[in-house]
N, C-alpha and C positions, 0 to 999 in steps of 0.2 A: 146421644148414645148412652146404655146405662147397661153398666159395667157391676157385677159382684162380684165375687173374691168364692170361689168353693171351696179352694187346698191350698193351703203353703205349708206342706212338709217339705223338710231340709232344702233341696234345689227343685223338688217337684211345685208347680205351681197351676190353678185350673181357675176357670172365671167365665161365670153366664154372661152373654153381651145380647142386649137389645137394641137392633137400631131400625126407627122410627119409618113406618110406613110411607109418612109425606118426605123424609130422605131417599128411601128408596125411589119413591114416585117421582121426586122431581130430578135423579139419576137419569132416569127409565126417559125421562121428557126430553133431555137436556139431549140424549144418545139419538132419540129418533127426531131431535129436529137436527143435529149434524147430520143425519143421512140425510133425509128431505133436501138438503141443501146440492146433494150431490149426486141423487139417485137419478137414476136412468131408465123408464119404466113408459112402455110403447104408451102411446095416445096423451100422453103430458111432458110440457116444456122441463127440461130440468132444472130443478127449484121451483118449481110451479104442481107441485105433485100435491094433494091434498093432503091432511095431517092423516084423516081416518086411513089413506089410503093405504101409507107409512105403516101405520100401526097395524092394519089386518097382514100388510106383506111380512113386517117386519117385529113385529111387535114381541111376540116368541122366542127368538133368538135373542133380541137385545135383552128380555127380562134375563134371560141365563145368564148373559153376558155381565147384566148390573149386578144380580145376587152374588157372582162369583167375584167381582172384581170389588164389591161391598164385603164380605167376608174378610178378604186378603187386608182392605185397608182398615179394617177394623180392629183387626187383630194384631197389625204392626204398631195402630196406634195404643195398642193397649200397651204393649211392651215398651214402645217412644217413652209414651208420659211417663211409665216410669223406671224408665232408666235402665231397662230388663235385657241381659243378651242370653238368646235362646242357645242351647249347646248343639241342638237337631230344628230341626223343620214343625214347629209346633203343630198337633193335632186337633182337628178341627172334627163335632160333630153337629151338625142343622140340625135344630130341631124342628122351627117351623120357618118356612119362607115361601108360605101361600099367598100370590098376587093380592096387594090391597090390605096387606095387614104385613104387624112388624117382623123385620127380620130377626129371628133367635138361633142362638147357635151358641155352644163350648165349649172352652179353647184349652188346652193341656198341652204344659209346654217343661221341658226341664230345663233349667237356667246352665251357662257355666257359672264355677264358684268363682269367686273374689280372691283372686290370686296377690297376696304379699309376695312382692319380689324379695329376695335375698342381697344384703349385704355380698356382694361379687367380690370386694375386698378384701372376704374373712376367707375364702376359699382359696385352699393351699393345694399347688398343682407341684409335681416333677414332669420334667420336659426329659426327655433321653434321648442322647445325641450319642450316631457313630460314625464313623468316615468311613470310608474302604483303605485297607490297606494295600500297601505292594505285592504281598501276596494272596491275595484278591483277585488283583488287576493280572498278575501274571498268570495262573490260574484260568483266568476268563480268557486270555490271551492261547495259553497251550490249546484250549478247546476250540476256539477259531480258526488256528493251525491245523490240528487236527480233524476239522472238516473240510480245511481247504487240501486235505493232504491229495499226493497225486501215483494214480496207480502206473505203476514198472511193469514191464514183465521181465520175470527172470526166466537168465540164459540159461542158467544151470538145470539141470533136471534133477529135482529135489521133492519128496512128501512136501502136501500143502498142510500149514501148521496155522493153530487158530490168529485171526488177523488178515490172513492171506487171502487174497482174491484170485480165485480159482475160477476161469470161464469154462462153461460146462454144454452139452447137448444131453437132454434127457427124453427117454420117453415115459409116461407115466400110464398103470393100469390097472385094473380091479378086476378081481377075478379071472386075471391072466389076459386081459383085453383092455387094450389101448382106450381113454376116454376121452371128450373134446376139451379140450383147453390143456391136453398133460404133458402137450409134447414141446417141444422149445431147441433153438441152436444156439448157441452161442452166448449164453446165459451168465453174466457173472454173478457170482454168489459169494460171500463173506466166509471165509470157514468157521463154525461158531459164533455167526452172525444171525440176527434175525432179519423178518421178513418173509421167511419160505412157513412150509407147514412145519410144527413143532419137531423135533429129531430129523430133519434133513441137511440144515447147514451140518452140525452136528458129526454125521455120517461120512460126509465127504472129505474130514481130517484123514491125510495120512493118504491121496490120492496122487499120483506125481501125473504131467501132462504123456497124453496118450494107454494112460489106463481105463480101465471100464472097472465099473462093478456095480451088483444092486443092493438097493435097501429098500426098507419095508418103513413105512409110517401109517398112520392111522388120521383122518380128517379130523379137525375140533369139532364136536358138536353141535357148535358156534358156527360152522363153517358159513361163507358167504352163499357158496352153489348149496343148494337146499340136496340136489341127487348126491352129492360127494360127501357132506355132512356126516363126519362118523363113520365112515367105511377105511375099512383097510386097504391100504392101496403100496404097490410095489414103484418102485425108480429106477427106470437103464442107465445108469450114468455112464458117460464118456469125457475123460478132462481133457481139455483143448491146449489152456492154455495156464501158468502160473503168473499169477500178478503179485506185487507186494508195495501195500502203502509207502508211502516215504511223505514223512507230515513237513514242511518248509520249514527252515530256520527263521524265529520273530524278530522280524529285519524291515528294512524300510523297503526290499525286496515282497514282503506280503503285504505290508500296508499298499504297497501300489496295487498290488494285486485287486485289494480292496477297495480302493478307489480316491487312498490317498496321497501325499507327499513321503509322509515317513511315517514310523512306527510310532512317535511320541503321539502325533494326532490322535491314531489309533488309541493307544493308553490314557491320553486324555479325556476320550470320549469312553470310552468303558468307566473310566471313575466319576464321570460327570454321572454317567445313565445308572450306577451304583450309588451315587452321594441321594441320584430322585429318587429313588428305591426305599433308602433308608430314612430320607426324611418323609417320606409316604405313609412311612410304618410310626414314625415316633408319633407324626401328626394322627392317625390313628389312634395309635393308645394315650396322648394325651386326650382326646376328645373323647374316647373311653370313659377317661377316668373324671373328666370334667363333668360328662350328662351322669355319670354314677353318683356326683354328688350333687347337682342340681336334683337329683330323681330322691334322694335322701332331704332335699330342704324341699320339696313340693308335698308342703302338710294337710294342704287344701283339698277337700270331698271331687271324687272325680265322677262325673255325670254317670250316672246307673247305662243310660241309650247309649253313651260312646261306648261303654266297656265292655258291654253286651256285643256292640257292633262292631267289634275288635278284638274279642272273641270269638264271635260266630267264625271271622275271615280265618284268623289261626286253626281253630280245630278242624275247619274244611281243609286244611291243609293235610293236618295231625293223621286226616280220616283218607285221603287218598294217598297220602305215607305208607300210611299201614294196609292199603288196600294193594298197593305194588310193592309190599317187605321191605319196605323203606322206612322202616319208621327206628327212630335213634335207637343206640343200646342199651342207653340209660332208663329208657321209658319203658320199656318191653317187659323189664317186670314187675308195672305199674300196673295197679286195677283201674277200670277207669274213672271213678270218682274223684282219686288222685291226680290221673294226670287233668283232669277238668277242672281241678281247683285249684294245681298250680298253672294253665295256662291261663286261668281266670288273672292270676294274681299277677302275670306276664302282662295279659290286658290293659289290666289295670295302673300297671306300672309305667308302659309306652302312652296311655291316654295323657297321664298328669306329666308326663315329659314333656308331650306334643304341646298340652296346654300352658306348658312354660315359658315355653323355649316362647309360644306365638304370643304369651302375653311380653315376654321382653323385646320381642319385636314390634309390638302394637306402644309398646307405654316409648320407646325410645325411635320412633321411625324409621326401624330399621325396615326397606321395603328390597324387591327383587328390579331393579333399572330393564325397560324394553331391553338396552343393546344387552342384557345380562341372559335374559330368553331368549334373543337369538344366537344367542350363540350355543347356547343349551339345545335347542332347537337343531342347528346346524348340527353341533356333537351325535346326538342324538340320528341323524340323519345319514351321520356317515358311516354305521355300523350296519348300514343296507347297501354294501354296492350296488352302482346302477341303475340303483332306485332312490338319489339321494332328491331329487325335486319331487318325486314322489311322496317321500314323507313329509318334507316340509310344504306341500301342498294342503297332507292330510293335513296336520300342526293349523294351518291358517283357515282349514274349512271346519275346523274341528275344536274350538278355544279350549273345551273343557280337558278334551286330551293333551293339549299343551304346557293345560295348569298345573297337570301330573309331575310336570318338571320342574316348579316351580317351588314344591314344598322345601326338595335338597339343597337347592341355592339356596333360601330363604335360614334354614338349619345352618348352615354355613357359615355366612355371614352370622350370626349370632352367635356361634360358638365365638367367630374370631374377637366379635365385639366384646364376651366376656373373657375372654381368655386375655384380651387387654387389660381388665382391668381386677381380675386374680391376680395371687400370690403365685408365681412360677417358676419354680429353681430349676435351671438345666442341669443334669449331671450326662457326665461323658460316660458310657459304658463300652464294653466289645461289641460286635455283628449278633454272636451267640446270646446275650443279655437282652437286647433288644429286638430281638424276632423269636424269646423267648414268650410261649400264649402266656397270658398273664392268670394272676389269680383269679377267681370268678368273684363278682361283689357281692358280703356277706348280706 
């Protein structure tokens, strides 16, 4: 095979490749006597099939078959010998690979750059730690309470005041005519509660049981029934009955309620599910602030192909943002050459992370363990009720959509591997300091 060299600018790299006619020929020989050996073709023994015969049946397909599978190993070898890892799928054009003469073809490929990992040592991290306090937990406790409350009704005949649960018969109408879904018995409703149409809990303050009166509302535009949408519409109201919350005392009376012993259970498990919360968030913005300064020591040229192809996927987003008014506040009043050249620089930013993070996982073997995909896999699975062996059916007929899950684990594990071996002072902060957004990195 004979190999020249066309380009080596920076990571781009291209190279004419000759390989030898009598290579290709004795490919092309090798493929149709394994068939011969095994083909199955009326009026001859199998393996008893003539060579010409082979070749008139079969001779066509296998020459594709050699060319193309001559290309691929040609080309691997060229990057093997030396040493070369491609960042993309190197491109390949034939020039000639007309039967009985040599195969030519070149090859263009961009390299990843040569990544100097970082001293992890020198990298200075703050960890932020907070607890929940007691009043936190009591807090998350009144609002438990407060759902489990339980409605009374009062004896007294008193105006229903906001809070109150008033049961109601309505009829409802437009244009002075009753319409399908408007009428209802026995209806409780919130007084200045939501749920109804806007201005209707509202309306019925100040109504004591066995009074009537009407009120007028207008449908959201939003509405769900497309006919009622926006039309004004009138309410017969009749109150039935007066009810009024009474939220339980946080007693070991509601923890059973709830399905425990006692209330400490309860308070234990709210600080427990508050302590994962908070450590959720630190580990978060520590990992923040870790790829922030890994992305400051990645001084290394990042592949033109990745950052273009990492690019294109952002601004297809940027572009159907903006196509359903969606698009940030910040960028709105951006021309677009601006915002193109700061998501370029976003691109560009996330490629040489990626490429770091996986060159510290390639030099330290740090890998993703089978039982670590399935369970990713499993996770992944249970976020479809019903259809949980469904997905993981797709997941096992489907490798490459599996691999999808594999990048996060993989980021993961690396973070914790360098974050072992960073500078990392814990400081204790409040709830407020710590689910405080942080500054953005200059």
């Amino acid at each position: 095979m004979q190999v020249t060299e066309t380009l080596s600018d920076g990571l781009k790299r291209a190279w004419s490749v000759v390989v030898p006619a009598d290579d290709i020929g004795a490919r092309r020989s090798k493929r149709l006597a394994e068939i011969g050996r095994t083909a199955n073709i009326p009026g001859f023994r199998p393996g008893k099939v003539p060579a010409a015969v082979i070749t008139k049946r079969f001779g066509t397909a296998v020459m594709a078959e050699v060319l193309e599978e001559s290309v691929n190993s040609a080309t691997q070898q060229v990057l093997t010998d030396r040493g070369l890892r491609p960042a993309q799928q190197p491109k390949v054009d034939v020039v000639s690979l007309d039967e009985g003469k040599d195969l030519a073809f070149n090859v263009e490929v961009e390299l990843l750059p040569e990544i100097k990992l970082p001293d992890f040592g020198a990298i200075e991290l703050t960890r932020l730690k907070a607890a929940p306090d007691a009043e936190a937990v009591d807090k998350a406790l009144t609002e438990i309470a407060t759902r489990n409350a339980d409605s009374v009704v009062v004896d007294e005949v008193r105006p229903a005041v906001t809070g109150d649960i008033l049961s109601v018969d309505f009829i409802g109408k437009i244009d002075g005519e009753p319409f399908q879904g408007g009428t209802a018995e026995g209806i409780d409703v919130e007084v200045g509660g939501t749920g109804f149409i806007p201005g209707f809990t509202e309306q019925v303050e100040g109504m004591s049981p066995g009074e009537s009166r009407t009120i007028n509302v207008t449908f959201p535009e939003e509405y769900g029934a497309k006919e009622l949408a926006g039309k004004a519409a009138t309410f017969d109201i009749t109150a039935k009955a007066l009810k009024q919350r009474t939220v339980p005392a946080i007693d070991d009376e509601l923890a059973k309620r709830l399905g425990f012993d006692e209330i400490a259970r309860v308070r234990d498990l709210i600080s427990g599910q508050m302590q994962r919360e908070y450590d959720n968030v630190s580990r978060s913005r520590i990992k923040r602030a870790l790829l922030d300064a890994l992305a400051g020591l990645a001084t290394f040229p990042a592949p033109e192909s990745m950052v273009t192809a990492e690019f294109d996927t952002i601004w297809q987003r940027v572009e159907a943002d903006r196509a359903q008014g969606e698009i940030d506040e910040a960028d709105k009043a951006k021309d677009e050459d601006t915002l193109k050249a700061e998501y370029r620089a976003i691109s560009e930013r996330r490629v040489k992370l990626g490429l770091m993070l996986s060159e510290i996982g390639r030099v330290h073997n740090i890998t993703v363990a089978p039982e670590e995909m399935t369970r990713a896999m499993r996770a992944e699975a249970a976020r479809y009720q019903g259809q949980e062996q469904m997905v993981m059916d797709f997941f096992r007929k489907n490798p490459q959509a599996a691999e999808s899950l594999r990048g996060p684990i993989l980021e993961e594990k690396v973070v914790d591997f360098v974050l072992e071996l960073a500078k990392v002072t814990e400081n204790v902060v409040s709830v407020e300091e710590l689910t405080k957004e942080p500054e953005p990195a200059g």
